[in-house]
Structures are given as C-alpha cells and as structure tokens.
N, C-alpha and C positions, 0 to 999 in steps of 0.2 A: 515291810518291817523297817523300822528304824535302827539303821546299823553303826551308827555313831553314838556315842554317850552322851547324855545331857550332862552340857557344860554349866553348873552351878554351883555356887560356894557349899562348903559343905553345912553351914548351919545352915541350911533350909531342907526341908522335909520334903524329897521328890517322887511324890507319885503317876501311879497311871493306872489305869482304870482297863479292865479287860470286859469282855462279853461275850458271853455263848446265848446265841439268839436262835429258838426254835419259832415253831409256829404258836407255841403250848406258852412256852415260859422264856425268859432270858436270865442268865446265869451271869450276874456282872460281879466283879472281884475288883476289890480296890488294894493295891501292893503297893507297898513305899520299900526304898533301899534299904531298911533295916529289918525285912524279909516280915513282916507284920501284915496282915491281909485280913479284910471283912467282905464275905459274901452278903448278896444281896437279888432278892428275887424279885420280878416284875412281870405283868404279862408276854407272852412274844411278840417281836415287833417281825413282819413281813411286809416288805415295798409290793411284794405284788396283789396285797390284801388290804395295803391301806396306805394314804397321802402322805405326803411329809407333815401336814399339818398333825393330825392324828398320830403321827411317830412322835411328832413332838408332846402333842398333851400329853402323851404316856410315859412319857421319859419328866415331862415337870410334873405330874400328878403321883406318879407312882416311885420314881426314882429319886429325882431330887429332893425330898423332904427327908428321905433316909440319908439321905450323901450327905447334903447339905453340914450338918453340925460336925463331918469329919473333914470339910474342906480348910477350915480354919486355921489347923497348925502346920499347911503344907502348900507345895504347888504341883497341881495338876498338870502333867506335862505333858500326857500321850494318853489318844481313848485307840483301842485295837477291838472293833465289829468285827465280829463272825456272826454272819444271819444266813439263816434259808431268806432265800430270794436275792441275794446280794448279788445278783448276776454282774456284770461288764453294766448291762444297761436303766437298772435298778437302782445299782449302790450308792448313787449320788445322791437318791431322796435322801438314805437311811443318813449321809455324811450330813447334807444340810438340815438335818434336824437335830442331830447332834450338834452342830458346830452354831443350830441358834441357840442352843444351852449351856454348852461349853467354850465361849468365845474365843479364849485363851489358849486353848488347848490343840494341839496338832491331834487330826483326827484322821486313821487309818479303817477304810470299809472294807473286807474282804466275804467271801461266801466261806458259809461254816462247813466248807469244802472243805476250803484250805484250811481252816483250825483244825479240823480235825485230823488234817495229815500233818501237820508242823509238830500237833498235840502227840501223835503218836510214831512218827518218825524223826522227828525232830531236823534236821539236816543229811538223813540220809532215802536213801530212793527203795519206795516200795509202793504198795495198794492199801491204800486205807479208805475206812467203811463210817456208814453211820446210820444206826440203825435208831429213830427216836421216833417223834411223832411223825416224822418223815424218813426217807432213806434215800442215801446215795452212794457213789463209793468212787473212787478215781485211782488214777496211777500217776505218782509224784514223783518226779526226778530227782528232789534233796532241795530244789529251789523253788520250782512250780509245779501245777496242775500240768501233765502233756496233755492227757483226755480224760475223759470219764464216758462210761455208758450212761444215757440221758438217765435221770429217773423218773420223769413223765408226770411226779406228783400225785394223789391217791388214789384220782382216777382214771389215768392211763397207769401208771406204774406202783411207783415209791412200796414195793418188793418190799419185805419184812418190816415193816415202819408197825407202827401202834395202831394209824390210822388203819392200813391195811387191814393188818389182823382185827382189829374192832371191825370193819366193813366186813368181813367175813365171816368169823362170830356171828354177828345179826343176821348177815341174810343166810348161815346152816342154821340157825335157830329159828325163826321166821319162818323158813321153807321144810322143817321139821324133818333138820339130816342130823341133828343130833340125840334126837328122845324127848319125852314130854317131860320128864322129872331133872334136867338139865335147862329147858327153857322156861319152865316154870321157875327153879331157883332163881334163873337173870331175869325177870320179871319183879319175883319178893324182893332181890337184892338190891334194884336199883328204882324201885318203887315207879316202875314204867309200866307202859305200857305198845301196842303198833302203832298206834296215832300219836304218840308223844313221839316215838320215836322216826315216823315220817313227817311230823312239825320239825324234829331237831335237825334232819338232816335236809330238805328240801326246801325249806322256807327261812330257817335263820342264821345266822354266820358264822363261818368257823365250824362248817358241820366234819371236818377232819380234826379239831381239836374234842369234838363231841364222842368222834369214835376212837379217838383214841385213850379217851378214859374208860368207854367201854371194855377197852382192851385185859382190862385190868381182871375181869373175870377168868380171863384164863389162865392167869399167875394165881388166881385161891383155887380154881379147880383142877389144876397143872397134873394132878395125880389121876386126877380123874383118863382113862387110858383116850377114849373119844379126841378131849380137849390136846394129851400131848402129843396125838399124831398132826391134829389140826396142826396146833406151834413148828412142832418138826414138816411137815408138808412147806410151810410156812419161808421157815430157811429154805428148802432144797427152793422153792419157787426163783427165792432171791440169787441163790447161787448160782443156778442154771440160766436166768434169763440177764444175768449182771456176772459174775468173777468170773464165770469160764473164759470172758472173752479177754481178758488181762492176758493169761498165759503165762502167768509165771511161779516160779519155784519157792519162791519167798514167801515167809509168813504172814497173813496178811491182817491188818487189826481193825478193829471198832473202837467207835465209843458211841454211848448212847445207852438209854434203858432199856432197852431192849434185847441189844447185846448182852449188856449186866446183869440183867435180871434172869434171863434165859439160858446163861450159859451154858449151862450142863448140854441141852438139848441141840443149842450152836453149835457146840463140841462134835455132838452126836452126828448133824447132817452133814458137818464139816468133813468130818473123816470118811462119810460114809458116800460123799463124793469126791474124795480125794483131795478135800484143800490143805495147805498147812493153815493153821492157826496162831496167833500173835498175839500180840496184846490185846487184850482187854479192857479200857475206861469208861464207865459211870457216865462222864463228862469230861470234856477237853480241858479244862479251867487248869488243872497241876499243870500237865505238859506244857500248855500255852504259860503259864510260868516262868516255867523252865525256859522256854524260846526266847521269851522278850525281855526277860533278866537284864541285856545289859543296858536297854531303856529306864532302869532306875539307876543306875549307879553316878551319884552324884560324882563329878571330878573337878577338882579348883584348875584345871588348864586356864 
C-alpha cells in the first residue's frame, strides 16, 4: 500500500486505478480524489494460467480501449492488483505487464488474498474468505497475511468456489445421484451434452472457468431440496477442511459470489457449525476503496 499522499498540485485530476482479478473476470475501478469512479469489466488475468505477454494483450485489447478516452483529463498515479495467482513468486509477471501499459504509473501486485482482507477488515485483525470462481481464506493481522490454509485450487481444494460446486453438480448429475428430471433439465438448460462436457473440461482451457458457470444451475434450482443440501454440504465441506483451523472467536467474512449469492444457506452451515459470521461482499472493489483513499488525495506540499 502506498502510505504517503501524492504530492501534486491540486488542478490536476489524480487517479488510480483498482482491480479484483479472478480466474473468471477482473473487476477494475478507476477513482479520482473527487470520489468519482467507473467500473470496468475484462477477462481474468491468472500468472499461473498465462505469460506476461498474454497478460499484456488482454489488458491492451480488452482494457485499454475502455480506459483510454478517460485518461485524458487526469493522471494516473497508482494501479493496486489483487489476482488469484499473485503468489510471492508469480506477481511479477502480472506487475510487468502492467507496467508495459501503464509506464507512468507506480504499480502495486498483491494476491486477491490480501484484497480481500484489507476489502473486509480494513486495518484491523481477523479471517477473511473468498468464495468465487476459486476459494481461499486467511488470518490477517491488520497489516499482513500471517497464514492461510493452502486452497489447493479446483482440483486438489478450492472448498466452496463455483468451480467446485460446478465440478460437483456434474459429476452427481452424470453419475445419476441426483434424478433423471434434474439432469435432464442441465442438459435442455445449457443445450449440452457428456461429450461437450468432457471436450470442455479435458481438452480446452480454463475448464474451472467452464464449471463454474455451470455453477450457476444450482442458484435457479436452489429450491429444489436435492440441490440445497448439495450447496449447504458444500459450505460445511469448506468450513471443516479450511476455518476450523483458524480458531478463533471473531466473525469472519467473505466476498465473492458465492458467498453473496448463497448467503442465506452460508448463514445456515455457519451456525450449524458454530462459526460466527461477518461481513458479507459481492466483490472487494468498495472496501479496497475505502483502503487506498489516501492514494488520491491530491496535496500541494
């Protein structure tokens, strides 16, 4: 975090440019000091899924054409990445593909770890979660990450993510544990079928971005009793094999769609394993706002 104010006269327009980086999507926010902000959507960028060169076409193909005509009245001061994959040993692709687009600009890469705990703790020490197309969770001091339980990613881990639950979904559908008039609708629904669906996931890329739009069927069938023990099985999997080991009394938050969308039923396994429960976001983008505020504030020092 940039903990100093940019020093610049006040007639110039000082922005900085935010990102929530899944596998799925990146959630970039452009804020200037006079609290004014345009979201901006783009594929996800992941270092352990693709080069810096590839980070870069998709940041000039997909990003800059949108930026571009808002760069004009301002300067660009500070880019702040939160991505899945921004590990210690990654995050430097994701900074120099950024910083071949944004020359000017001081560029901070962080794991959408720590967004997420900045996003929902802000400066104080707890466990925060994130449940999206992937899942992690850690225990934050108020400064840094101290640990986290790995999350292994979809196919060793990543516990309540979309991908998950999509990889589940299909293979109790598929292996006929949930009823024939439930697998038949995800078939009419998504105009699929098993051979598309071991083309998508076996052979072409991004087969955790693929399940987890499958995911999506069991947010319209949610009622359906089947699908919400699945969802709720779902959580307790994540809680028991990830929060228990935290240990602590504190409430503990999310963000992601998953979290958000499901909450009622988070709610449900939460208590019914004794967590406390915290906040809830959508996406990190407000909170990370909130944090990096004093990164715009123009000051004629």
């Amino acid at each position: 975090m940039c903990k100093k104010k940019c020093n610049f006269a006040q007639n110039f327009a000082i922005m900085i440019l935010l990102a929530d980086s899944g596998s799925t999507k990146v959630h970039w926010c452009l804020v200037t000091a006079s609290g004014q902000y345009t979201d901006i959507f783009t594929d996800g960028i992941n270092p352990f899924f693709q080069t810096s060169d590839a980070m870069r076409n998709s940041i000039c193909n997909q990003l800059l054409p949108k930026i571009a005509p808002l760069l004009w009245a301002g300067t660009l001061t500070h880019i702040f990445f939160y991505g899945a994959g921004c590990t210690p040993e990654k995050k430097g692709f994701v900074q120099k593909a950024l910083e071949g687009v944004f020359k000017k600009a001081e560029v901070h890469v962080e794991s959408d770890m720590l967004g997420a705990a900045r996003a929902l703790l802000g400066h104080n020490a707890g466990v925060a979660c994130i449940l999206g197309t992937g899942s992690g969770s850690c225990y934050f001091n108020g400064e840094n990450i101290d640990w986290c339980v790995p999350s292994l990613g979809y196919i060793l881990g990543d516990e309540g993510s979309a991908a998950v639950l999509g990889k589940r979904l299909v293979s109790d559908l598929l292996k006929n544990q949930l009823g024939d008039d439930l697998k038949e609708a995800f078939f009419k629904e998504y105009e699929t079928s098993m051979p598309d669906i071991f083309e998508r996931v076996y052979r072409q890329p991004f087969p955790n971005r693929f399940l987890a739009k499958l995911s999506k069927f069991c947010a319209d069938h949610i009622d359906d009793k089947r699908i919400h023990d699945l969802v709720y099985d779902h959580f307790v999997q994540f809680i028991r094999r990830n929060l228990v080991q935290y240990r602590v009394s504190s409430p503990i938050g999310f963000v992601g769609s998953i979290a958000y969308y499901y909450k009622p039923i988070l709610e449900e396994a939460m208590q019914a394993e004794g967590m406390p429960l915290g906040t809830i976001l959508q996406d990190p983008i407000e909170g990370l706002k909130e944090f990096h505020k004093d990164a715009i504030i123009p000051t004629t020092e």
